[in-house]
N, C-alpha and C positions, 0 to 999 in steps of 0.2 A: 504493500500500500504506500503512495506518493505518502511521506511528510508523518509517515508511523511513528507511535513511542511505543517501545517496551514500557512494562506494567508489574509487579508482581504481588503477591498477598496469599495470607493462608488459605485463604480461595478464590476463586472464579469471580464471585460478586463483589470480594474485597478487592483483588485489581479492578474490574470496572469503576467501583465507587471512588478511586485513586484515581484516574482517566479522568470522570467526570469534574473530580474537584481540581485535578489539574490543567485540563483542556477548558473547562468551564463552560461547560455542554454536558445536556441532559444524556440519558443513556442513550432514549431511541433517537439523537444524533450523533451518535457515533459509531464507524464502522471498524468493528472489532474484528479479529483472528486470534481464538485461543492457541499458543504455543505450547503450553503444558498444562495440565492440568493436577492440581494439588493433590500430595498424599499424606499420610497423618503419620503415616509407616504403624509400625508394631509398639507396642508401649512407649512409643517417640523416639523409636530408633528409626533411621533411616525414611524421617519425612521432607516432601519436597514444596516448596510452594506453586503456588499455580503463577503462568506467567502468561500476558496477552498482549497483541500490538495492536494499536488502536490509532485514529486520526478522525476528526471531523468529519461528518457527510455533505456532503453539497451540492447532492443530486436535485433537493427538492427548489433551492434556489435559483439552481441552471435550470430547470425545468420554466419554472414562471417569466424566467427572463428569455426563455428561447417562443413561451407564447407570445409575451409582449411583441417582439422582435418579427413576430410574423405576422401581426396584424397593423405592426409601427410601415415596413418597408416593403411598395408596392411589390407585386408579382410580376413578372415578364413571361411571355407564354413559354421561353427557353426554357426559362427557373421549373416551370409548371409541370413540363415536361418531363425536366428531371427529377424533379422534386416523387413525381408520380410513378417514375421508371424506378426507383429508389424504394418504395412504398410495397410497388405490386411485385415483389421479390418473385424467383420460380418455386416453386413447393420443395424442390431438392434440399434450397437452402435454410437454414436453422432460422424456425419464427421469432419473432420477439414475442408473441404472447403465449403461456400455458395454454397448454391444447386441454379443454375441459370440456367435456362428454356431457351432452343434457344426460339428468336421471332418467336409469331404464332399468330394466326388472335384468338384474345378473344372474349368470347361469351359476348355481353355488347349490353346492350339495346338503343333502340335509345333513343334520346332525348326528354324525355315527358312533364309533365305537373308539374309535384316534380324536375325536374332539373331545372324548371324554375323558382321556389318559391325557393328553395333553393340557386339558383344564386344570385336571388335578395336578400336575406337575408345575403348572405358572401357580396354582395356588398355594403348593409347600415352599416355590420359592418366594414369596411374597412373601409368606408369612414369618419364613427364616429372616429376609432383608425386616422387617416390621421387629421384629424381636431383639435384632442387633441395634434396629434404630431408637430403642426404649419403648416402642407403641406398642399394646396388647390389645390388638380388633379385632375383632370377628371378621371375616372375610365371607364374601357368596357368592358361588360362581354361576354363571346364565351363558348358555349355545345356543346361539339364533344360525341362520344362512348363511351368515357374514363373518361375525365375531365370537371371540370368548370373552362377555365381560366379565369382570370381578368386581365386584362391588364393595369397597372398606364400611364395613361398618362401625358402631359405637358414638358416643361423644367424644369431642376433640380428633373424632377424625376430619374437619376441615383443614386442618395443622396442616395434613400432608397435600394440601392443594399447593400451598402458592403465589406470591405473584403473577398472575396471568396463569397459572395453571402451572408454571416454572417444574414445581417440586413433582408435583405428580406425572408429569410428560416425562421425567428424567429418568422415575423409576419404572412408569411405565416401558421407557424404552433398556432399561437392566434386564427384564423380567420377558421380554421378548427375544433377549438377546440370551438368553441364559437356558429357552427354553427351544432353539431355533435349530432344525435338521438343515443340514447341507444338502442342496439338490432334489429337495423337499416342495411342495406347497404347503404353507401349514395355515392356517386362520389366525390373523390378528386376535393377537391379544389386546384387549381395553380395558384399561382400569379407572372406573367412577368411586367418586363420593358425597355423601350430600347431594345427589342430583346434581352435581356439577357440568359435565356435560354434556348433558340436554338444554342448563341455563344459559351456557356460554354460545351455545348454538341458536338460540333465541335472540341473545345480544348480538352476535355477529348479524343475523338476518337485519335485524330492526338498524344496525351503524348501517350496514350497510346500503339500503332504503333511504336511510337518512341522506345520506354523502353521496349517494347518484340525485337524489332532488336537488341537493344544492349546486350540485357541477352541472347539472339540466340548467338551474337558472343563472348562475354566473357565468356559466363558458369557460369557466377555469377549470385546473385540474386539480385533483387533491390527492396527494401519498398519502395510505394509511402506513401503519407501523409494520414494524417486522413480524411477520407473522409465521406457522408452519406450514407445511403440504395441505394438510388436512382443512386447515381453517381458511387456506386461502380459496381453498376448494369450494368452501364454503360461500364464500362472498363470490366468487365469480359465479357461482350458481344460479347466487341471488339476484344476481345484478343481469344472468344472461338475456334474457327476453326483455329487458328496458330499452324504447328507444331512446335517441340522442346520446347515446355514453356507450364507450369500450372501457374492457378491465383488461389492463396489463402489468406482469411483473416483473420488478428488477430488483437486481441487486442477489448475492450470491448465499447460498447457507444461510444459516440460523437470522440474516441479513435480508435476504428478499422478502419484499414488500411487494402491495397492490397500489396501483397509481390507476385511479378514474377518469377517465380522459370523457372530454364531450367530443361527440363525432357520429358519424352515420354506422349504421351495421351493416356491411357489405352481403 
């Protein structure tokens, strides 16, 4: 990254927190790359700090100044041209926007006798990571078409949500990775609590409604935040069947973002 610092801290969140009070920029302006990630080691033998590079973002700034700039300085039919030759790329080449499939009924198997063994094995390791992390919850597991969810229960299981869902996306992706065949298809694992997300999925719908009305009426564009696969998924869903607006995403890893553009649907 142009103009990076190095960062380091007992963890992940404490180098960023360092970045932001030294860059003087909120988090979701800044475009991180974790270098390492902390270890506590064994009774504080052989622990390491977490280390990250990090620089300002300035996408969303170049972005409103390259509108301005198009609606400041005439077009010539040459510009036009090109500008359109530029646009309607051949299909070979790499799009700029997530290629996002309207919802349709997926071909997925029912629930057999390996979604059952495999249930049970994300939920002894869950529950092993939950017992080392001091939490004692009940756990419940559900096989639909799609996924395994697991569901934490008790009080004080919000604890393991998060910022933004942070905590719980992190361990859900442990618990997938611990429980994953090589060369395999296996069903996603998803782990809920408190009805978490189903709400966040409701949130995302309603920003998202929100932030195509207003790019509908201003003509401007607007970046949401960094968000994951899943959620982006989400919003461009929401948003596919609206006229006046496209959703596209940049920026790379844990980093890309949905930028709402006003424009026609081809």
């Amino acid at each position: 990254m142009k103009d990076a610092r190095e960062f380091e801290g007992k963890t992940i969140d404490e180098a960023i927190e360092k970045a932001c009070s030294e860059l003087s920029v909120p988090r979701e302006k800044l475009h991180i790359e974790i270098l390492a990630e902390g270890s506590r080691g064994i009774l504080g033998l052989g622990s390491r700090k977490a280390r990250i590079s990090a620089s300002p973002l300035t996408f969303d700034i170049s972005l409103e100044e390259e509108t301005a700039a198009v609606k400041e300085k005439p077009v010539t039919a040459e510009k036009a041209r090109t500008e359109k030759a530029r646009i309607e790329k051949p299909k070979t080449e790499r799009p700029v926007t997530e290629k996002v499939k309207p919802e349709a009924p997926r071909e997925t198997a029912a629930p057999g006798p390996e979604d059952e063994k495999l249930g049970a094995e994300a939920k002894k390791v869950l529950e092993e990571m939950l017992t080392r992390m001091g939490f004692d919850f009940p756990t419940r597991v559900e096989i639909n078409e799609e996924y395994i969810v697991i569901t934490i229960e008790g009080d004080g299981s919000g604890l393991l949500i998060g910022k933004g869902g942070q905590t719980l996306d992190a361990i859900q992706y442990i618990v997938n990775k611990a429980v994953s065949r090589n060369g395999r298809e296996l069903k996603r694992i998803i782990l809920d609590t408190e009805n978490y997300r189903d709400k966040k999925m409701k949130n995302l719908v309603a920003l998202a409604e929100k932030v195509g009305e207003k790019v509908r009426r201003t003509k401007k564009p607007i970046a949401l935040n960094p968000m994951n696969a899943h959620d982006r998924r989400i919003v461009h869903l929401a948003l596919q069947n609206e006229k006046g607006i496209i959703t596209k995403s940049r920026g790379e890893g844990a980093l890309r973002k949905i930028i709402v553009i006003p424009g026609k649907k081809r």
